[in-house]
C-alpha positions as CSV (number, residue, x, y, z in Angstrom):
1,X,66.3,92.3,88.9
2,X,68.4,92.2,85.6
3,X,68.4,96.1,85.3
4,X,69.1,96.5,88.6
5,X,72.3,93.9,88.4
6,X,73.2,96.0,85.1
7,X,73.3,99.3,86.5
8,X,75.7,98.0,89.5
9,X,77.4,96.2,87.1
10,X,78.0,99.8,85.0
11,X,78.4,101.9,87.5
12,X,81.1,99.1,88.9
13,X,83.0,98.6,85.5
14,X,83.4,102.5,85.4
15,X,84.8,102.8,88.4
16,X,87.3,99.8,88.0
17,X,88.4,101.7,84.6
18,X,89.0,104.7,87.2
19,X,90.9,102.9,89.6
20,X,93.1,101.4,86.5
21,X,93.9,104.7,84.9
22,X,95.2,105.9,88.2
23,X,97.3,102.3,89.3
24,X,99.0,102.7,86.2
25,X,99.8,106.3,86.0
26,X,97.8,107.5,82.9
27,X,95.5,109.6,85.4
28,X,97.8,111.1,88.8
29,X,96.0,112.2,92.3
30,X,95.4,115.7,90.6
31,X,93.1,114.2,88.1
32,X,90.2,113.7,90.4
33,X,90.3,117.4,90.9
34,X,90.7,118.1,87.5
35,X,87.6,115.3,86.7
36,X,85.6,117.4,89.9
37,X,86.0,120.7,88.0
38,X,85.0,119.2,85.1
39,X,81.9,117.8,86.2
40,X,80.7,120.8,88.4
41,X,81.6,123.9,86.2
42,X,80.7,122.0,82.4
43,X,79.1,118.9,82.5
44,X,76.4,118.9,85.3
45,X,75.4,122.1,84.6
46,X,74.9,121.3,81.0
47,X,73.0,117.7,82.4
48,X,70.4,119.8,84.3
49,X,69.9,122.8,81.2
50,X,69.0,119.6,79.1
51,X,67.1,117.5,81.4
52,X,64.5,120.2,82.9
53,X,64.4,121.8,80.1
54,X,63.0,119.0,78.1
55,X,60.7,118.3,81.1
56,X,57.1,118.9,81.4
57,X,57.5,119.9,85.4
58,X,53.9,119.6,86.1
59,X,53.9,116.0,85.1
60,X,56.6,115.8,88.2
61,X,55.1,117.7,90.9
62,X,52.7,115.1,92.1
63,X,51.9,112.5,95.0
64,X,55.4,110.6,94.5
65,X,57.7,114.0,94.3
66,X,55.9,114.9,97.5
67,X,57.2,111.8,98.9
68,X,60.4,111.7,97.6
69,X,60.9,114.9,99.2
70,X,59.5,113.8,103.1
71,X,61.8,111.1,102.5
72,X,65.1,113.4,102.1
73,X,63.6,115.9,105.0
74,X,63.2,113.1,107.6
75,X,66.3,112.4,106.5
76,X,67.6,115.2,107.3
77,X,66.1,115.9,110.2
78,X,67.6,113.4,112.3
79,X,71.2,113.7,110.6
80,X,72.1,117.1,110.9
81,X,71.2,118.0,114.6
82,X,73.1,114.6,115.0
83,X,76.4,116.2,113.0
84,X,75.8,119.6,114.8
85,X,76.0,117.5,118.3
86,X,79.2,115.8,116.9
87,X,80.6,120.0,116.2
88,X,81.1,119.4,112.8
89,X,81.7,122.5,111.1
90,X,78.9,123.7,108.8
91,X,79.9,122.5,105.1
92,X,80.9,119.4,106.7
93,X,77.2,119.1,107.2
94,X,76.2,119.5,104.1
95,X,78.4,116.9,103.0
96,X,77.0,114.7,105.1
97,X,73.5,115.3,104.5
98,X,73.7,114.8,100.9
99,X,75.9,111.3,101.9
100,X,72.6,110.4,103.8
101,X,69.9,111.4,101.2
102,X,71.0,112.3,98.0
103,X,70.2,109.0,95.5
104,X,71.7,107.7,92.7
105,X,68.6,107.7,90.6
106,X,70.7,107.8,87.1
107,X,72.9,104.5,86.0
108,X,70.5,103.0,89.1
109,X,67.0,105.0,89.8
110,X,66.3,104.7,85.6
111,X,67.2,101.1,85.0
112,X,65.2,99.8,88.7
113,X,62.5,101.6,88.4
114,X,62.0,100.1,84.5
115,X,62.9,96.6,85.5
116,X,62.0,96.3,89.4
117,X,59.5,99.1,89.9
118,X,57.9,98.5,86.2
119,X,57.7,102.1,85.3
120,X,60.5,104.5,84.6
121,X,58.9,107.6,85.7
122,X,59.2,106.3,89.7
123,X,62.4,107.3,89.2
124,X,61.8,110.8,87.9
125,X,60.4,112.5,91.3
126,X,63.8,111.4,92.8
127,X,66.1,113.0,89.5
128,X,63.5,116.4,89.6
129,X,63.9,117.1,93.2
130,X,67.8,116.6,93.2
131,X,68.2,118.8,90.2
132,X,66.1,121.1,91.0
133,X,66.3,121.6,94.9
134,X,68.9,119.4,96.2
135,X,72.0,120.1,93.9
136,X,71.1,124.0,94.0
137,X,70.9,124.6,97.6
138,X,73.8,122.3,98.7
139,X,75.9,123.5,96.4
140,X,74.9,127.5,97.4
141,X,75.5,126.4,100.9
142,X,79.3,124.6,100.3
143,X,80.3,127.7,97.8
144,X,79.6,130.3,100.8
145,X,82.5,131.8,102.1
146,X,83.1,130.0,105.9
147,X,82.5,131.8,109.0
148,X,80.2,134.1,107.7
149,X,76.4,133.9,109.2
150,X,73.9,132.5,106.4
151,X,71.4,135.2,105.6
152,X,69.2,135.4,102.4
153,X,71.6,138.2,100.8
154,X,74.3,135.6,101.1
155,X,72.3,132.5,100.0
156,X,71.0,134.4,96.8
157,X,74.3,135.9,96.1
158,X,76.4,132.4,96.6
159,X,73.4,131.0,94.6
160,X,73.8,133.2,91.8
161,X,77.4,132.7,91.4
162,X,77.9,129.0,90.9
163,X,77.6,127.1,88.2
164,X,74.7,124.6,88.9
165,X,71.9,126.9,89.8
166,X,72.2,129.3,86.7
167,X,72.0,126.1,84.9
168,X,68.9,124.9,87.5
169,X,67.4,128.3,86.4
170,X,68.3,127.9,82.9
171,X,66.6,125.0,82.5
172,X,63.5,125.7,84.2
173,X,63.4,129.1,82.1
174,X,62.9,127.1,79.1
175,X,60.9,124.6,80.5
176,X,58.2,126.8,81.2
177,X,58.7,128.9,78.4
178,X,58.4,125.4,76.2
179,X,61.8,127.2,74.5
180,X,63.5,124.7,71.9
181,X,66.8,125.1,71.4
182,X,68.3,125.0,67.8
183,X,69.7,121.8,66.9
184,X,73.5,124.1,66.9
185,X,72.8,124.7,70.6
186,X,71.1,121.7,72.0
187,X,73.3,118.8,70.2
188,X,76.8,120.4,72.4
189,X,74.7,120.9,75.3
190,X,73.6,117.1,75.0
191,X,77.0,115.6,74.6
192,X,78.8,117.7,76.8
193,X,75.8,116.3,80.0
194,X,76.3,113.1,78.9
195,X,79.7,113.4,80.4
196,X,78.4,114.1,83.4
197,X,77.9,110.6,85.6
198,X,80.6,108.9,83.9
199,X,82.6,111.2,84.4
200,X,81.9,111.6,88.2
201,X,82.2,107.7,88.8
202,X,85.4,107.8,87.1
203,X,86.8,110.3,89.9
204,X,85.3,108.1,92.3
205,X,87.6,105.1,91.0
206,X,90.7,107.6,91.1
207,X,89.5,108.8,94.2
208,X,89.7,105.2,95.7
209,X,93.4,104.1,94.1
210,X,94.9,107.8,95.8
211,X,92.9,108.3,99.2
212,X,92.7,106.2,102.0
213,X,91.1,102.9,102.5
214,X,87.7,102.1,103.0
215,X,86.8,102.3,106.4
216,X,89.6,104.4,107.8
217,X,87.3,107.3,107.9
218,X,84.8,107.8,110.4
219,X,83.0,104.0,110.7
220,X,80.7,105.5,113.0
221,X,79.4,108.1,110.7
222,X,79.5,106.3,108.0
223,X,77.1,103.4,109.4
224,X,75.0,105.9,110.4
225,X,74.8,107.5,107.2
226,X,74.1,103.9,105.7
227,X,71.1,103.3,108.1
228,X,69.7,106.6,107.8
229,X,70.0,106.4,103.4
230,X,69.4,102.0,103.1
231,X,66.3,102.1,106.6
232,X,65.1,105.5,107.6
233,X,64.2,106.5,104.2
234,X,62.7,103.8,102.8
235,X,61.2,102.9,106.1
236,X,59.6,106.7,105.9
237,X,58.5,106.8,102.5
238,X,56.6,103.7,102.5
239,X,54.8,105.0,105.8
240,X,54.0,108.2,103.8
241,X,53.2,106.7,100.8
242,X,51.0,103.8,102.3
243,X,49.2,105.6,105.5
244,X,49.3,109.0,105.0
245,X,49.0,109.6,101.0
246,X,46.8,106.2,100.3
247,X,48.6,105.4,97.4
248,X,48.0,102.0,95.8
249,X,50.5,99.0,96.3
250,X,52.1,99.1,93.3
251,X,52.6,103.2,93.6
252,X,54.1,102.5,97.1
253,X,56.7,99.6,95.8
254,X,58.0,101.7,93.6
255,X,58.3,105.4,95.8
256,X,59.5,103.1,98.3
257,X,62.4,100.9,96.1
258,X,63.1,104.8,94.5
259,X,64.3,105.8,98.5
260,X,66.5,102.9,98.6
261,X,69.1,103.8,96.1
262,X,72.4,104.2,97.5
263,X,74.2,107.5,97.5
264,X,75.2,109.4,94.3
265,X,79.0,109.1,92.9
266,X,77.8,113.0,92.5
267,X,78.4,113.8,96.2
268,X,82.0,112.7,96.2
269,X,82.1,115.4,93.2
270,X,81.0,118.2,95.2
271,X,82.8,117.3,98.2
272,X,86.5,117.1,96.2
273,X,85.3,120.4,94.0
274,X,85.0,121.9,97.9
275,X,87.3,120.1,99.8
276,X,85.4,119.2,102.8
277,X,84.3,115.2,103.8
278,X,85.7,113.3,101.0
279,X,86.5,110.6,102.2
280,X,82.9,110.4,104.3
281,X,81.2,110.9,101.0
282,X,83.6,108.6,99.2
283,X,83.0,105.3,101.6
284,X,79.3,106.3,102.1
285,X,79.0,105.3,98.2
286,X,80.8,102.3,99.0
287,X,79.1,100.9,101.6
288,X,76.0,102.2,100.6
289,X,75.8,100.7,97.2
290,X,77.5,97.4,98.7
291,X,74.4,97.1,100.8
292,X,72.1,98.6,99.2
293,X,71.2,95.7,96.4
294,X,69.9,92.9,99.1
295,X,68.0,96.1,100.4
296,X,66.0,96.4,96.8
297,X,65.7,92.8,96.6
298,X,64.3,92.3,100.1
299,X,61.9,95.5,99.3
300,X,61.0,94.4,95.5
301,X,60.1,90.7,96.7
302,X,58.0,91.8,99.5
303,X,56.4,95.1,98.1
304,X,56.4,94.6,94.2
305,X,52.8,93.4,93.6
């Protein structure tokens, strides 16, 4: 478990220096915005041209991407007729869903799946589909203008106009056209997506000096959200993984440890760069992390072989 207590313990220390920056003034409220904007419109964007395109996506698409993904549509399935019973608004929704399924399978899905699940390519399904599908849609979706119907013509054209999914489209371009970049190109693109996640947590620690505090948002919803990211998942991916796919014991520890990472400092990001359910996406990757590492532990000691 020591990279799973070192990626907590990173993602914790960043957040702290967040938090700092903003309780003594070097960073004000408006900085979290300014770190959002950052992230969505530079750094992500470059994260995803460098990762898929360096990615052999066949490799991906196999028996644990197909998992991954039942995982997040069960997911969803049970949380967003739930919201829509509830009336909240559509973007709100989205916000929501991505609280309940999106993972943090960077600083945490690399470092357990090397050290818990024994291979660091459990932990690649998880980062492919979220780049790829995930960020994309969600992002279309919260970037459409509100009130107005969803139709294909206004997915495609909200789709083509934000920043992520020309970068999603980017990168699979030169993925499949096994394009390298010169070195002039793809060292700026490299250091400007490594800013990415730290950059992201550090909002999150601003985030948490400025807005309110934990658990004055919807407790309701965000126990829910916690059961449906830290139980449902995992509880349906190992189910899939075990009955219905066969896969072998040590395949379904690690698909099943993958679908209990806690939620992604990434959808605070979207939800500040949008400005619908902060502060549910902010406490869901509180409580989520909080509880999620007795969750891995429990799982690794009763499914690792």
């Amino acid at each position: 478990m020591t990279g799973a207590l070192e990626g907590f313990a990173v993602i914790g220390a960043l957040i702290a220096v967040g938090y700092l920056l903003a309780a003594t003034g070097v960073l004000e409220e408006s900085s979290q915005v300014v770190l959002a904007r950052l992230v969505y419109f530079v750094a992500t964007p470059a994260l995803l041209i460098e990762i898929l395109g360096s990615t052999d996506l066949a490799t991906v698409f196999g028996p644990w991407f197909l998992v991954a993904a039942i995982g997040v549509v069960a997911v969803l399935l049970v949380y967003v007729p739930w919201a829509r019973w509830r009336g909240h608004p559509g973007k709100d929704v989205v916000v929501g869903g991505l609280a309940s399924s999106f993972a943090n399978s960077g600083y945490l899905g690399l470092p357990i799946a090397a050290y818990v699940a024994g291979d660091v390519a459990f932990a690649l399904p998880t980062i492919m589909l979220q780049l790829m599908v995930m960020t994309p849609i969600a992002v279309t979706l919260l970037s459409m203008e509100d009130g107005r119907r969803v139709t294909v013509r206004g997915f495609l054209k909200a789709g083509l106009s934000n920043p992520i999914s020309i970068a999603a489209i980017i990168g699979v371009a030169l993925s499949l056209g096994e394009v390298d970049l010169p070195r002039f190109v793809d060292e700026p693109i490299s250091l400007l997506g490594a800013m990415a996640i730290p950059s992201a947590v550090l909002a999150f620690g601003v985030a948490l000096r400025f807005g309110p505090r934990i658990g004055h948002g919807n407790r309701t919803e965000v126990a829910f959200v916690t059961v449906l990211k830290l139980v449902w998942q995992p509880l349906v991916t190992y189910l899939v993984a075990r009955h219905g796919l066969g896969l072998d014991a040590y395949e379904v520890a690690g698909v099943t440890v993958m679908a209990a990472l806690p939620t992604a400092q990434s959808v605070f990001v979207y939800a500040a760069q949008f400005g619908r359910g902060e502060v549910l996406a902010r406490d869901s990757v509180v409580i989520t992390t909080l509880v999620s590492l007795p969750v891995m532990v429990l799982l690794a000691g009763l499914l690792v072989p």
